[in-house]
C-alpha positions as a Markdown table, in Angstrom:
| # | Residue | x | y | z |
|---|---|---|---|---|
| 1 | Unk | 85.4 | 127.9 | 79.2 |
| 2 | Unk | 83.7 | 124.7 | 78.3 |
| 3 | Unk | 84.2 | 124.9 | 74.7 |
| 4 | Unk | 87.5 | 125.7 | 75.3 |
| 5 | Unk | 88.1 | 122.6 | 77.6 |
| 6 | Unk | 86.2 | 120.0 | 74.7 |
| 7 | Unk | 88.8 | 122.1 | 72.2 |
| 8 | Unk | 91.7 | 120.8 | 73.9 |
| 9 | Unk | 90.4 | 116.8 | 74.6 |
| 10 | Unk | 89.6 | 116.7 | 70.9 |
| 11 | Unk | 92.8 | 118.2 | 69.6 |
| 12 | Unk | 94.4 | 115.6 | 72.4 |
| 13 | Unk | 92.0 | 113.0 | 70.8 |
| 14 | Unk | 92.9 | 113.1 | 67.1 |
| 15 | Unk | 96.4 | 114.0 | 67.3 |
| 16 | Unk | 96.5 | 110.1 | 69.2 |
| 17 | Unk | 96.8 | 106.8 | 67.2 |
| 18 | Unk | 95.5 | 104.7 | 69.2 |
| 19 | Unk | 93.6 | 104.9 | 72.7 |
| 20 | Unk | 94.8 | 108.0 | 75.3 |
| 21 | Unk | 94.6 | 105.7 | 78.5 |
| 22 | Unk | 94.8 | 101.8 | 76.2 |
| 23 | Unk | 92.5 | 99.8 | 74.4 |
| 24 | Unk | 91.3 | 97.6 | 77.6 |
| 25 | Unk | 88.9 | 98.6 | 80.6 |
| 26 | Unk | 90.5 | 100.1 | 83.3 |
| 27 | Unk | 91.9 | 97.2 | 85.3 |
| 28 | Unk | 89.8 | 98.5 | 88.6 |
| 29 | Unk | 87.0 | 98.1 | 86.7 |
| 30 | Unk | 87.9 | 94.1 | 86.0 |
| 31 | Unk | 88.8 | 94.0 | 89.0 |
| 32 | Unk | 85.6 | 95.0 | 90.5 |
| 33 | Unk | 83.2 | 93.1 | 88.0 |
| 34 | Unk | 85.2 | 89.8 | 90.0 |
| 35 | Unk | 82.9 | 90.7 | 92.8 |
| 36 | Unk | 80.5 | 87.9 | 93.1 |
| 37 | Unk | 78.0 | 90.5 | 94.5 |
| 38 | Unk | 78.7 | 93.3 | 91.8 |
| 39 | Unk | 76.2 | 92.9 | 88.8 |
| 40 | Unk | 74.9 | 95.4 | 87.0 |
| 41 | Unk | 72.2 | 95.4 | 84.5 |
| 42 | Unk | 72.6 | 99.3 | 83.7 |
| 43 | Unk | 75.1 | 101.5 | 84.3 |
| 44 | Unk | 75.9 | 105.5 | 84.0 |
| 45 | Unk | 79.4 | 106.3 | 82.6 |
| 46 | Unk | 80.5 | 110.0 | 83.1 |
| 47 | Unk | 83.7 | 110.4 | 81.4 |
| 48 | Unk | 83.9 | 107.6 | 79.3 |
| 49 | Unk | 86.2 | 109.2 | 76.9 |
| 50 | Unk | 86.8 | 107.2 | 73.9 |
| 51 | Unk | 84.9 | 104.0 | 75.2 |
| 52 | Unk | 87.0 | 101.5 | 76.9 |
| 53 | Unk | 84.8 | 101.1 | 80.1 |
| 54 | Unk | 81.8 | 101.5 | 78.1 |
| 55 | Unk | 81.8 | 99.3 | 75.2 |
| 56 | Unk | 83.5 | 96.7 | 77.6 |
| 57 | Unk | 80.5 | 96.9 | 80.0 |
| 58 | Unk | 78.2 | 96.6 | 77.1 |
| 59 | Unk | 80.0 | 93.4 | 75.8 |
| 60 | Unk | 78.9 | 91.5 | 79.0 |
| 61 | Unk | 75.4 | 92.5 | 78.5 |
| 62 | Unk | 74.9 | 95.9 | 80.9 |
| 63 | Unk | 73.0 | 98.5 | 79.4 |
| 64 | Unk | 75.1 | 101.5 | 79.2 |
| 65 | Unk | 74.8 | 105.5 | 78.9 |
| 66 | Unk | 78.3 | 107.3 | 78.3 |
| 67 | Unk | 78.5 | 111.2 | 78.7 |
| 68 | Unk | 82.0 | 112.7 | 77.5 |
| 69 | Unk | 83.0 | 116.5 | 76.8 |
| 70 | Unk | 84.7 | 115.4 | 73.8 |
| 71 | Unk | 83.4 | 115.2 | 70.8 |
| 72 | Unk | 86.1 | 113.2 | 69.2 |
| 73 | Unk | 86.4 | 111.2 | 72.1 |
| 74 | Unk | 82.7 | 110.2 | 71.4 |
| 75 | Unk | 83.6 | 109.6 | 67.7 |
| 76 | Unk | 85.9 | 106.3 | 68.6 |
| 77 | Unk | 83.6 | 105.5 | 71.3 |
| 78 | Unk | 81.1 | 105.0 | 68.9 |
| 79 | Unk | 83.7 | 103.5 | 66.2 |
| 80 | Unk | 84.7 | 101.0 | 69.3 |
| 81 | Unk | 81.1 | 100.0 | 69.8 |
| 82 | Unk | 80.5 | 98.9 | 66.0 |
| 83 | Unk | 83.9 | 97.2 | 65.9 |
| 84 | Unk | 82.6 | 95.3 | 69.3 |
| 85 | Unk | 79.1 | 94.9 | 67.9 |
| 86 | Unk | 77.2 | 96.4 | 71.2 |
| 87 | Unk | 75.0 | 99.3 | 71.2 |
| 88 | Unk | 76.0 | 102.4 | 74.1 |
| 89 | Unk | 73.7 | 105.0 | 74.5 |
| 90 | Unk | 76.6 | 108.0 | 73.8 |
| 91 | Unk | 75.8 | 111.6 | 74.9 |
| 92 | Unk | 78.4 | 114.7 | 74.4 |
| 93 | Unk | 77.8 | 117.0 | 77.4 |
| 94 | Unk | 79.4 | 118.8 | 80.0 |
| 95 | Unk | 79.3 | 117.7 | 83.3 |
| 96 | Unk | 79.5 | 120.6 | 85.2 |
| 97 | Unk | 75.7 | 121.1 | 83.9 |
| 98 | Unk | 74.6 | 118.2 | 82.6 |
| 99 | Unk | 71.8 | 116.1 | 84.5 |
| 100 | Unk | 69.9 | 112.7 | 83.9 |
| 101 | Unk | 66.5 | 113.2 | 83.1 |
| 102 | Unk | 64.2 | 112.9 | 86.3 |
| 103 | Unk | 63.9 | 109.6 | 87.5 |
| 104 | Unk | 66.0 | 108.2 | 85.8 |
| 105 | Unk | 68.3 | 105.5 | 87.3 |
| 106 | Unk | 70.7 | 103.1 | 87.0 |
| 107 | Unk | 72.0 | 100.2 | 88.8 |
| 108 | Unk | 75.7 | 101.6 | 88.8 |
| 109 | Unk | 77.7 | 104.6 | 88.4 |
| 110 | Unk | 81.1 | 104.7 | 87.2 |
| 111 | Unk | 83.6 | 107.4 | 87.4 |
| 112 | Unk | 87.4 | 106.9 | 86.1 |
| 113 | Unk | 89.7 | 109.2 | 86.3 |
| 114 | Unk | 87.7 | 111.8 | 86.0 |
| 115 | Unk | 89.8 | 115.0 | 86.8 |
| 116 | Unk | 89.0 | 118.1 | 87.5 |
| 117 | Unk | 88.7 | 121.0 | 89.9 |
| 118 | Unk | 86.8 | 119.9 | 93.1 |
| 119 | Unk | 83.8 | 121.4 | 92.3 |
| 120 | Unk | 83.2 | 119.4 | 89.0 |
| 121 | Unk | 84.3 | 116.3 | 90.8 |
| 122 | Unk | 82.3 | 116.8 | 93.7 |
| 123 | Unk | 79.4 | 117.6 | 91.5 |
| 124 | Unk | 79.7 | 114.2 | 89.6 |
| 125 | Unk | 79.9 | 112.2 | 92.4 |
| 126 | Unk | 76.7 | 113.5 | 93.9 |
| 127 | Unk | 75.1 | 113.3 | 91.1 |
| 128 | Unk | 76.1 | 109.8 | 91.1 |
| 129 | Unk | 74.7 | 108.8 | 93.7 |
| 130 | Unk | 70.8 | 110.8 | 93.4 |
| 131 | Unk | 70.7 | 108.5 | 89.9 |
| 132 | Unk | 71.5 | 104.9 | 91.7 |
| 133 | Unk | 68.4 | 102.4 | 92.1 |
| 134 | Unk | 68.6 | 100.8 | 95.4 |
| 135 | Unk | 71.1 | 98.4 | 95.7 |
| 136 | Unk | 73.2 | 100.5 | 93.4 |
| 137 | Unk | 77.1 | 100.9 | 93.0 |
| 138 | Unk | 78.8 | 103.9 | 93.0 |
| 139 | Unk | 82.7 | 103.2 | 91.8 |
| 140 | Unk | 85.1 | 106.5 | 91.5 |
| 141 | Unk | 89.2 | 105.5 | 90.5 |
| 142 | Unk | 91.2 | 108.3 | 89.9 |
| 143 | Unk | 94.3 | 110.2 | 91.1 |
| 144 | Unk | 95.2 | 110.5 | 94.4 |
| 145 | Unk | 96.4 | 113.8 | 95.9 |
| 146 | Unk | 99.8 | 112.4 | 96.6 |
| 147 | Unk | 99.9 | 111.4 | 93.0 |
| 148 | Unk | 100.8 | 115.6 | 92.5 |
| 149 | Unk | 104.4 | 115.0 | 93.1 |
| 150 | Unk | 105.1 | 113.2 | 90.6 |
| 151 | Unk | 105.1 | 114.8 | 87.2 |
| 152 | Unk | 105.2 | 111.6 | 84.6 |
| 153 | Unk | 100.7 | 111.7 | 84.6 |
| 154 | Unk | 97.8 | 113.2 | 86.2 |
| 155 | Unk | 97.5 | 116.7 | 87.5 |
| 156 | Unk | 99.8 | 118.5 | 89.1 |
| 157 | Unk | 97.1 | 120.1 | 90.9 |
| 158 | Unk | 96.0 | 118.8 | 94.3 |
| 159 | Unk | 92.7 | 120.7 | 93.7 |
| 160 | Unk | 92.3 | 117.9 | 90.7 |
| 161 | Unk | 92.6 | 115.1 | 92.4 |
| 162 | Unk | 91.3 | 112.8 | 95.1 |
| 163 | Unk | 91.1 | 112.4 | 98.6 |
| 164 | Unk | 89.0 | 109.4 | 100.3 |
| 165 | Unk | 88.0 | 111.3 | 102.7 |
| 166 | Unk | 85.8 | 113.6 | 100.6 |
| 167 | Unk | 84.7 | 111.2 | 98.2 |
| 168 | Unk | 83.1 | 109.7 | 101.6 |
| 169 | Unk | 82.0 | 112.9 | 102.5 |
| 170 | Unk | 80.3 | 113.2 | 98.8 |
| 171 | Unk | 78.7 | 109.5 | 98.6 |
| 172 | Unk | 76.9 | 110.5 | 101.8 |
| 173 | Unk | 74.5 | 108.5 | 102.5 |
| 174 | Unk | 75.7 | 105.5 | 101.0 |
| 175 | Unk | 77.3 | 102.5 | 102.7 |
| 176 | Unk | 81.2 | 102.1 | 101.7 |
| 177 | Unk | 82.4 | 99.0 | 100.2 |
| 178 | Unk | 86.1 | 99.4 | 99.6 |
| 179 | Unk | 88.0 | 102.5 | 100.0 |
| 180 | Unk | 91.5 | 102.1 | 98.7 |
| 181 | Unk | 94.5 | 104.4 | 98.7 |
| 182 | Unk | 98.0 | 103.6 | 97.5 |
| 183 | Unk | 100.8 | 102.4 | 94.6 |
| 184 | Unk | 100.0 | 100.9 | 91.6 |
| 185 | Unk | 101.6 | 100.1 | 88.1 |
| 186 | Unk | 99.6 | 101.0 | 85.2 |
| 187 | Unk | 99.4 | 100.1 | 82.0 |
| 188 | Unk | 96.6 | 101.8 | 80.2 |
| 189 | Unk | 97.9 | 104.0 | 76.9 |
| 190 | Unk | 99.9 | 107.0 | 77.0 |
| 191 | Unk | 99.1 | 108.8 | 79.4 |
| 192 | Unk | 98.4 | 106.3 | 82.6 |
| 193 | Unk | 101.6 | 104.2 | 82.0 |
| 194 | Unk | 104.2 | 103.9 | 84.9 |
| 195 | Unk | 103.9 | 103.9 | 88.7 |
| 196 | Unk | 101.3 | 106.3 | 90.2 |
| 197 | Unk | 99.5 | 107.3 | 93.6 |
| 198 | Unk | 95.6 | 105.8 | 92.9 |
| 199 | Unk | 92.3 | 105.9 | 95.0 |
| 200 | Unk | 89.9 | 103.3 | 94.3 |
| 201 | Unk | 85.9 | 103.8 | 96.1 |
| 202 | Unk | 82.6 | 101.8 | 95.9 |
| 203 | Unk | 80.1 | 102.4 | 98.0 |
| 204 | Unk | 76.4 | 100.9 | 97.5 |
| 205 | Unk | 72.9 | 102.2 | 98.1 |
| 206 | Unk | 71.5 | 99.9 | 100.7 |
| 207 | Unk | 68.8 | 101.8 | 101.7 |
């Protein structure tokens, strides 16, 4: 049950000092604002969590809207913002029914480790893409499926985690820009320290 689901993040949320997954952006996401050809003036966060993508992106001038289950999470997302001094446009919903108001679009999309059984994550993704402007950026980093032996973070669950060959098959009919599977160290809180199995995606809205 949803309720049940925003329960448990906000229990995992306030029992945590500091940030679940760090204090900094994800480091995909640095990596990917490098681009010389990647810059946003809006972007849609699903999953933002506590903020660290979010308030980031809104320190370099994007416009932001964040959508989180979690309450709490929300909370310090919005304590982050003040502390930063950058406004976020902060919505608590549930993505397995919440939509963007028609027409409404941004410039990018960005999904981190969002995790979940397919059909959420499949559901996000498409979503993404109907809400991109032309030119847009959809960007997805999460889990990959051979990250489900391992047992130190992330799901256990090969149903919760990602393949890039359906997150191709989801950004249909967008054009791929990188499409990355393999090792990585992380260093990101709590829960995403160590060694782990990663996929990273961007694909663009050319058309």
């Amino acid at each position: 049950m949803p309720q049940d689901r925003a329960a448990a993040w906000d229990a995992r949320y306030a029992a945590a000092d500091n940030g679940l997954f760090g204090e900094g952006p994800s480091v995909g996401l640095t990596m990917l604002w490098g681009r010389p050809d990647f810059n946003p003036r809006t972007a849609l966060l699903p999953a933002d969590g506590d903020g660290r993508n979010g308030t980031w992106l809104a320190s370099r001038g994007v416009s932001v809207t964040a959508v989180d289950l979690s309450a709490e999470a929300t909370r310090r997302a919005e304590a982050r913002d003040r502390g930063a001094g950058v406004s976020v446009e902060r919505l608590v919903a549930d993505l397995e029914t919440w939509s963007p108001d028609p027409g409404q679009r941004w410039a990018a999309v960005l999904i981190h480790f969002l995790h979940g059984p397919q059909a959420l994550r499949e559901r996000v993704v498409r979503l993404g893409v109907e809400a991109l402007s032309p030119g847009g950026w959809l960007v997805v980093e999460g889990f990959a499926r051979a990250q489900a032996a391992r047992s130190d973070m992330g799901p256990d669950d090969p149903d919760k985690l990602y393949g890039l060959d359906a997150l191709e098959r989801w950004a249909t009919p967008l054009t791929p820009v990188e499409a990355l599977a393999g090792r990585v160290r992380l260093d990101e809180g709590p829960r995403h320290t160590g060694e782990a199995e990663i996929v990273r995606f961007a694909a663009r809205r050319l058309s």
